[in-house]
C-alpha positions as CSV (number, residue, x, y, z in Angstrom):
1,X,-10.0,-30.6,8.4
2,X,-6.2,-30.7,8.7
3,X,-4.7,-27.3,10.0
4,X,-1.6,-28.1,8.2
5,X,-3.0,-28.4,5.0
6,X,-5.6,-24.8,5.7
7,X,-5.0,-22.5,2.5
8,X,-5.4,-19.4,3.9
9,X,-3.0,-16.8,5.3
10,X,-4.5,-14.3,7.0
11,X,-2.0,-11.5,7.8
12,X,0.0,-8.3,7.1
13,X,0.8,-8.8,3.2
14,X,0.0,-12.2,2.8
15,X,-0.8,-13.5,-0.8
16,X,-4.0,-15.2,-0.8
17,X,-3.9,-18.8,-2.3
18,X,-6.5,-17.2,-5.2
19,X,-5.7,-13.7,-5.7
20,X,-9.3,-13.3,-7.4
21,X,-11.0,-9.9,-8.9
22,X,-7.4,-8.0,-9.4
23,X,-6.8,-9.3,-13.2
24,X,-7.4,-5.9,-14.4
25,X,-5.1,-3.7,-12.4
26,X,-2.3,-6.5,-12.9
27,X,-2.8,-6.9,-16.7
28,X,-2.7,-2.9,-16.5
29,X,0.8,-3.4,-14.7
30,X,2.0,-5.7,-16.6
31,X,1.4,-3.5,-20.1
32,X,3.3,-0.7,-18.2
33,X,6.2,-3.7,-17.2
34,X,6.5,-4.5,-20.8
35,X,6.5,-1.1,-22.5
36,X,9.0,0.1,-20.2
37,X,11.6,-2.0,-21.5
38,X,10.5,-1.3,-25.5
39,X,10.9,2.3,-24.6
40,X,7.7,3.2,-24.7
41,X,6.1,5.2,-22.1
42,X,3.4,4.5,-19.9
43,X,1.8,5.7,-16.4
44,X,2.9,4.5,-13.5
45,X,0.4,2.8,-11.1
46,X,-0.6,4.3,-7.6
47,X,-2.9,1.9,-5.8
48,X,-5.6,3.5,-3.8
49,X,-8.1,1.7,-1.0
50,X,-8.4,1.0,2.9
51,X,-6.9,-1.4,5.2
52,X,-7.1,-4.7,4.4
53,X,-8.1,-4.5,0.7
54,X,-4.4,-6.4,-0.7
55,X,-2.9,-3.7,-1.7
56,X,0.5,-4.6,-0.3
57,X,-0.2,-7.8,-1.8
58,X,-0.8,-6.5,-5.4
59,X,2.2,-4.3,-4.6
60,X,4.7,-8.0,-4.2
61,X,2.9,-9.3,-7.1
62,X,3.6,-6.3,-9.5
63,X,7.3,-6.9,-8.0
64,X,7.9,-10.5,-8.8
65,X,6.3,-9.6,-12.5
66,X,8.7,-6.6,-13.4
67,X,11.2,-9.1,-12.2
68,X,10.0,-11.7,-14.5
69,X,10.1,-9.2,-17.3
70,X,13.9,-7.9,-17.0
71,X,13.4,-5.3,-14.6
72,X,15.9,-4.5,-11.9
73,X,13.2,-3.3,-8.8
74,X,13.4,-1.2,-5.6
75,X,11.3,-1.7,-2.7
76,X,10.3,0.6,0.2
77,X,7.7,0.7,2.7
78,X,7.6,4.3,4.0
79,X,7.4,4.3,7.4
80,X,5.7,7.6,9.5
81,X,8.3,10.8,9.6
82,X,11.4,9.1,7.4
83,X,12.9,11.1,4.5
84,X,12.3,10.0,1.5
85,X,16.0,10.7,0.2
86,X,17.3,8.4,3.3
87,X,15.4,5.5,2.5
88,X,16.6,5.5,-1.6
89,X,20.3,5.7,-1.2
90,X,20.7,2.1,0.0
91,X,17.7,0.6,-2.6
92,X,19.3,2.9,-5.5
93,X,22.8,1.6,-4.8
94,X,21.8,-1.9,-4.8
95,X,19.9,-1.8,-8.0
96,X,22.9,0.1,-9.8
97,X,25.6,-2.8,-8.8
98,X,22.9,-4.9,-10.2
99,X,22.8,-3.1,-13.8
100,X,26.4,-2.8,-13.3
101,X,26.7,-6.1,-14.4
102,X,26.0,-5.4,-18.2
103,X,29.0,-4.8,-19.8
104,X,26.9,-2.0,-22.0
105,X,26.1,-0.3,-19.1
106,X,29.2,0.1,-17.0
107,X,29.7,4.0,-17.7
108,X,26.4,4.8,-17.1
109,X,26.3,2.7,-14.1
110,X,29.2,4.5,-13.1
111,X,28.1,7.9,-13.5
112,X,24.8,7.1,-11.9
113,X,26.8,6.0,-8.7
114,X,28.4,9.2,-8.7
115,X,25.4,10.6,-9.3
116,X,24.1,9.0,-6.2
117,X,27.5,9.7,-4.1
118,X,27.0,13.1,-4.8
119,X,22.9,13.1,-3.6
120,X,24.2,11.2,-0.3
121,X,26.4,13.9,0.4
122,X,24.2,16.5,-0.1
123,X,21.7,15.1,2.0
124,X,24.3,13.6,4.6
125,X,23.4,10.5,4.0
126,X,25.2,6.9,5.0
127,X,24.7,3.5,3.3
128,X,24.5,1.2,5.9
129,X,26.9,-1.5,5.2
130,X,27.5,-0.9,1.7
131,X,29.8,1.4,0.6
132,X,29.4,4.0,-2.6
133,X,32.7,3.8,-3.9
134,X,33.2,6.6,-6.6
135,X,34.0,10.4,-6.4
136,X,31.0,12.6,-6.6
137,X,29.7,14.4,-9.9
138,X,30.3,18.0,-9.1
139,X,27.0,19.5,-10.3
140,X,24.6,16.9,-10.3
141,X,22.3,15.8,-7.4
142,X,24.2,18.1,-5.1
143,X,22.5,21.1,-4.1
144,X,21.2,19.8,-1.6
145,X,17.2,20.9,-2.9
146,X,15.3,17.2,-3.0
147,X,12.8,19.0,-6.1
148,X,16.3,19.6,-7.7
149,X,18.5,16.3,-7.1
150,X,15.8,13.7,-7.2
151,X,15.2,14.2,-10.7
152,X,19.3,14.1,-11.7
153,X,19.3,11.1,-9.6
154,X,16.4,9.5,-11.4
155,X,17.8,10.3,-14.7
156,X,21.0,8.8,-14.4
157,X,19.4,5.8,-13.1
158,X,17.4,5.3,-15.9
159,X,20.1,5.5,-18.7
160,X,22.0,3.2,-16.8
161,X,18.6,0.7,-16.7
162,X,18.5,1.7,-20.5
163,X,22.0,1.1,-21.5
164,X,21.6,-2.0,-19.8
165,X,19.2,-3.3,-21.8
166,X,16.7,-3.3,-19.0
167,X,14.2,-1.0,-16.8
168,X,14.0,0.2,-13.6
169,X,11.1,0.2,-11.7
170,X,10.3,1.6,-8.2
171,X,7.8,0.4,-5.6
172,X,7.0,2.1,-2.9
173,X,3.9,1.1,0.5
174,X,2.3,3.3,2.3
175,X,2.9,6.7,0.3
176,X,1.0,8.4,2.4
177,X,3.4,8.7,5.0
178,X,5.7,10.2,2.5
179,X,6.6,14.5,3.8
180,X,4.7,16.5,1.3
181,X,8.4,17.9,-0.1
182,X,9.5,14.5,-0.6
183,X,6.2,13.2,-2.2
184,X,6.4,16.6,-4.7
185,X,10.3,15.7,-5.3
186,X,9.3,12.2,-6.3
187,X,6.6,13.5,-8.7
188,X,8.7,15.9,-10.4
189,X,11.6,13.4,-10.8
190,X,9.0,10.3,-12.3
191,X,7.8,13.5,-14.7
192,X,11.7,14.2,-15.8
193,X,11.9,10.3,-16.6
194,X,9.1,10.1,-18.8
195,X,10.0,13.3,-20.5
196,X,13.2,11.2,-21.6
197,X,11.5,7.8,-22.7
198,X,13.7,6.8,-20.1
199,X,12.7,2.8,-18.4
200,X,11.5,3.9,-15.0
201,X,8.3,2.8,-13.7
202,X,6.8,3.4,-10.3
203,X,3.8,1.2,-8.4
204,X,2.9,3.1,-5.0
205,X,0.4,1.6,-2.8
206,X,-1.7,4.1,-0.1
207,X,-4.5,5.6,1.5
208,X,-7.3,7.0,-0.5
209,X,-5.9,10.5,0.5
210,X,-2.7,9.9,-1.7
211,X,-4.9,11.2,-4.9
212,X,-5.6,14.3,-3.4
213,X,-2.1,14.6,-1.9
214,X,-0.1,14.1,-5.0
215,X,-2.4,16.6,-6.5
216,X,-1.8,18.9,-4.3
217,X,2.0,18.7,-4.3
218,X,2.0,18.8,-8.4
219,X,-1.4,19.4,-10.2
220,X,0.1,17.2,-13.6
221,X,0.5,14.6,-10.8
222,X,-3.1,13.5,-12.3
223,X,-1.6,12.7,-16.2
224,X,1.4,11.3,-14.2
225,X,-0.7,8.0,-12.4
226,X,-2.8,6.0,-13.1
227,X,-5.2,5.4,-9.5
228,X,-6.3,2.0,-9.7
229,X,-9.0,1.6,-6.7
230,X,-8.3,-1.1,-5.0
231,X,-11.3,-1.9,-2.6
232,X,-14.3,-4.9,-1.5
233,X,-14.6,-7.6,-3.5
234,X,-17.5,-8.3,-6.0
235,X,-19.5,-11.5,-4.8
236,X,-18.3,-14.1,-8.0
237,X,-14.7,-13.0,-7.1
238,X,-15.5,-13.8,-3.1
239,X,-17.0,-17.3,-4.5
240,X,-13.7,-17.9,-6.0
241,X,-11.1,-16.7,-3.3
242,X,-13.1,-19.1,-0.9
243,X,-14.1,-21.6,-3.2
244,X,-11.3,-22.3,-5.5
245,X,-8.4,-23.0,-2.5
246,X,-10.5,-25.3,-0.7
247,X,-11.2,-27.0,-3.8
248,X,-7.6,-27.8,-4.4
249,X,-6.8,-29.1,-1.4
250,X,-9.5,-31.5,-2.3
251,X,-12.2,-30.7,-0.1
252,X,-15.5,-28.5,-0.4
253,X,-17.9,-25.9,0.2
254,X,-21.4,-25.5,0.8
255,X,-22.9,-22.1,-1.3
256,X,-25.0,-20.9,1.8
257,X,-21.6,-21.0,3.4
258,X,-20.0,-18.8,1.5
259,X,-23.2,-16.1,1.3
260,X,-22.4,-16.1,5.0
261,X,-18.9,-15.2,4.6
262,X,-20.0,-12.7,2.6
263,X,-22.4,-11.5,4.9
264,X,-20.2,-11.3,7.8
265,X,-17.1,-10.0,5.7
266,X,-18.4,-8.0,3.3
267,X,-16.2,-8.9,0.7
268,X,-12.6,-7.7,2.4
269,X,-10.2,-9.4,1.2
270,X,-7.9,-9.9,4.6
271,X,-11.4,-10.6,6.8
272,X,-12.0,-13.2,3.9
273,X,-8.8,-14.8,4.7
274,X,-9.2,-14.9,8.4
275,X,-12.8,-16.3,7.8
276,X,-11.9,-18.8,5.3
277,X,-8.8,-20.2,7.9
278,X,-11.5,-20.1,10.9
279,X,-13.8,-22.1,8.4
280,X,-11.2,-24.5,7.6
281,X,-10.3,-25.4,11.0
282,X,-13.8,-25.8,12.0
283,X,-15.0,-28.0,10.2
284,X,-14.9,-31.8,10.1
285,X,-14.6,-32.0,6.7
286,X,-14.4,-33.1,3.4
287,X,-17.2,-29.9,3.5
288,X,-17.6,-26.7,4.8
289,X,-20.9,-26.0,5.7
290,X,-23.2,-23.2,6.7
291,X,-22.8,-23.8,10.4
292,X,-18.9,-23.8,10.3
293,X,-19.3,-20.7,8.5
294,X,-21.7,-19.7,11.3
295,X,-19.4,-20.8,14.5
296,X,-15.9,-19.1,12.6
297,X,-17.5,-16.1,13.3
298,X,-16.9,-15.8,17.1
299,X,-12.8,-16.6,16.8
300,X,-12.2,-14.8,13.5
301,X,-14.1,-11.5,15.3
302,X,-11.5,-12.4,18.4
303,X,-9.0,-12.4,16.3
304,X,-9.9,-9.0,14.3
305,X,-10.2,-7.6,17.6
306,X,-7.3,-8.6,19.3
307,X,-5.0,-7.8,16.3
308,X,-6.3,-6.2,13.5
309,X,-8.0,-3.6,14.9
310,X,-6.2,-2.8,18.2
311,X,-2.7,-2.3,17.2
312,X,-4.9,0.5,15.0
313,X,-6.7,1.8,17.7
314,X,-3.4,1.6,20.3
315,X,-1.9,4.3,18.3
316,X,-4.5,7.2,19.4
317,X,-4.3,9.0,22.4
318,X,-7.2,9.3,24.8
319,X,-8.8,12.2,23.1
320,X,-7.9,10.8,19.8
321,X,-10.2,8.0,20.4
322,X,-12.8,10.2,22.2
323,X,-13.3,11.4,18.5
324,X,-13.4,7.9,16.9
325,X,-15.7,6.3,19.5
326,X,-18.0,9.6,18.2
327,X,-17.6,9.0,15.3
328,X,-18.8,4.9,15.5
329,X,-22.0,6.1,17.5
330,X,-22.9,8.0,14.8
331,X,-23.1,4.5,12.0
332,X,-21.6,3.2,9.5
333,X,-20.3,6.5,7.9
334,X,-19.1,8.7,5.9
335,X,-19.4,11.4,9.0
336,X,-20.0,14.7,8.9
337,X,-17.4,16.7,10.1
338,X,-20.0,19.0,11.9
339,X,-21.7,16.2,13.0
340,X,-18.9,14.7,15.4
341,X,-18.3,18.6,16.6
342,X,-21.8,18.7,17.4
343,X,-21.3,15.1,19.5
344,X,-18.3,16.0,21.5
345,X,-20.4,19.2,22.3
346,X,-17.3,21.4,20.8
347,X,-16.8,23.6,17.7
348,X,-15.5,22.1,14.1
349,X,-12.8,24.3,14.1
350,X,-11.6,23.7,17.7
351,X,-11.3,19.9,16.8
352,X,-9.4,20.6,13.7
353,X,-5.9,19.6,15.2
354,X,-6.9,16.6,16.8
355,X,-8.2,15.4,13.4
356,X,-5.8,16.6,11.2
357,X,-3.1,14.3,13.7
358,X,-5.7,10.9,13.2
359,X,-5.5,11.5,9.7
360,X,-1.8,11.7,9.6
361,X,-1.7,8.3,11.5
362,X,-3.8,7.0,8.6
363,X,-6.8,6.3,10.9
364,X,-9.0,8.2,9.0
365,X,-9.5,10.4,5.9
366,X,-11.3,12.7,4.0
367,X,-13.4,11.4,0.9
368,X,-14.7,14.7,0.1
369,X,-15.1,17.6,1.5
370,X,-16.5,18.3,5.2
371,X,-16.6,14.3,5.2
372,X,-14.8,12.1,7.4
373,X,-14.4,8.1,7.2
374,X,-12.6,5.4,8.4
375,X,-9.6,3.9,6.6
376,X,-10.0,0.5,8.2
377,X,-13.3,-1.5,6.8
378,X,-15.6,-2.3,9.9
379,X,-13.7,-0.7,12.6
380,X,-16.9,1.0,13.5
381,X,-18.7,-2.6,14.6
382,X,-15.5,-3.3,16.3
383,X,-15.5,0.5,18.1
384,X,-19.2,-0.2,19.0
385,X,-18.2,-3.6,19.8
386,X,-15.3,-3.0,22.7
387,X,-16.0,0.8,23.7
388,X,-20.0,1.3,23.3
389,X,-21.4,-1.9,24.7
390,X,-18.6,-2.2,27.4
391,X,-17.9,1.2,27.9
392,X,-15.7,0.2,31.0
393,X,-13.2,-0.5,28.2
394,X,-12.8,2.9,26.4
């Protein structure tokens, strides 16, 4: 078939050509959307599943919805180690000279931007190349104490949204790279909006750990969300994010094929992708059939391994993946934390450091307690794959 016309994109926030088995969490976002700007208030969304599982796709979508709607939107990815506050000073400045447009909201938008001036200089903050041109608000966002300021901040942001006639709404990847002060600030500051029916929505996306840290950095932060699990696909809604962009390019798809993506991906959503562009440029066409689905699984593995998985596994230091390579041996998982100590021939509480740092670079995490998993669907096979069978390797 013609590589040109292949209707998958397999990679780092792609949108698939069908984004299929998501129409719940996206109806749910768009109620939230809508309310916001009627003044009505509603949870904000925090996306929760592994690598791979679209959540920084959902994430976009959401985005180009609130959009739609009359939203003005902010959007970070939180890398590892940044400070919150130094990341929002340039996305909150932009969306104010956005709302500053409205001729109903120009005092507000004013005394949000001083609002901001003053939480810049608290924090010591610089705006890159755009400037915050208004004297600070003595007394507001200024003390320097993120728990304190955010919420200010927030507040002055939303009444501008509101006088404005519009909401705000902030989206923000990987929040669990957020500092726990800043991920408690942020809480407490979404809380202080909603307490004034005030148009400020928030869509995180991260790690099934997030839950538990946002709980543990505020214990309301469970009435605040809404956790929307965002995992494996169900097998109709794999039919139809195969099926359905092949069919529109006018060409087809044998059903045995598609049991063996299934098979091989297990219904991921960015292994589907890579399968389903293999698939594509396998076959002769005008149909896909079981052995193209068959022979894409030799490069699409490749692929996963050379890319997908290593830049993950590139991150850990030699005793870092000592303790995932145990970890693979022992299956498919969830592993017992005892169980890996018991492997490496050393004590669970001597380990302790060296897992707490693998969670922290979102390699693994905790689904309950004395358990340990993998964040990243199949990187077992792949671990037993490149550093069990070819040991030379590890």
């Amino acid at each position: 078939m013609d590589p040109v016309r292949n209707p998958f994109a397999p990679g780092a926030g792609s949108r698939p050509p069908e984004l299929a088995g998501r129409e719940a969490i996206l109806q749910d976002a768009q109620i939230a959307i809508q309310r916001a700007l009627l003044g009505k208030p509603s949870r904000s969304q925090m996306l929760l599943g592994l690598r791979g599982v679209g959540k920084t796709v959902l994430l976009n979508k959401i985005e180009l919805m609130a959009e739609a709607a009359g939203h003005v939107t902010s959007s970070i990815e939180a890398p590892e180690g940044k400070a919150l506050s130094e990341l929002l000073v340039p996305k909150i400045n932009q969306a104010l000279r956005k709302l500053s447009a409205s001729e109903n909201a120009k005092a507000k938008t004013h005394q949000a931007l001083r609002a901001l001036r003053s939480f810049a200089s608290a924090f010591k903050l610089s705006y890159g190349d755009a400037s915050i041109s208004v004297d600070p608000e003595l007394g507001v966002a200024d003390s320097g104490d993120m728990e304190a300021d955010l919420p200010e901040l927030f507040v002055r942001v939303g009444e501008a949204a509101k006088a404005a006639g519009k909401a705000w709404s902030l989206l923000i990847d990987e929040v669990q790279y957020l500092r726990s002060k800043d991920l408690a600030a942020l809480i407490v500051a979404l809380h202080k909006v909603n307490q004034r029916d005030l148009p400020v929505l928030f869509f995180g996306a991260g790690l099934p750990q997030v839950a538990a840290l946002s709980g543990d950095a505020k214990s309301y932060a469970e009435r605040l969300f809404h956790y929307p699990a965002v995992g494996a696909l169900e097998d109709e809604d794999v039919e139809t994010a195969i099926r359905q962009p092949i069919q529109a390019e006018g060409e087809e798809i044998d059903d045995k094929a598609i049991s063996e993506i299934l098979a091989k991906t297990k219904g991921y959503p960015y292994f589907l992708q890579e399968w389903g562009y293999q698939c594509w440029n396998l076959a002769e066409g005008p149909r896909i059939k079981l052995e193209d689905a068959s022979k894409a699984a030799g490069e699409a593995t490749k692929r996963l391994d050379e890319g997908f998985f290593k830049v993950r596994f590139d991150r850990l230091t030699p005793k870092e993946r000592e303790y995932v390579i145990a970890m693979a041996k022992l299956g498919a998982g969830p592993y017992r934390s005892s169980d890996i100590a018991d492997a490496l021939k050393e004590t669970h509480q001597s380990l302790g450091p060296r897992r707490a740092q693998i969670i922290s670079k979102g390699m693994i995490y905790s689904p309950s307690h004395g358990d340990i998993a993998f964040t990243v669907p199949l990187f077992n096979e792949y671990l037993i794959r490149n550093y069990v069978q070819k040991p030379s390797q590890a």
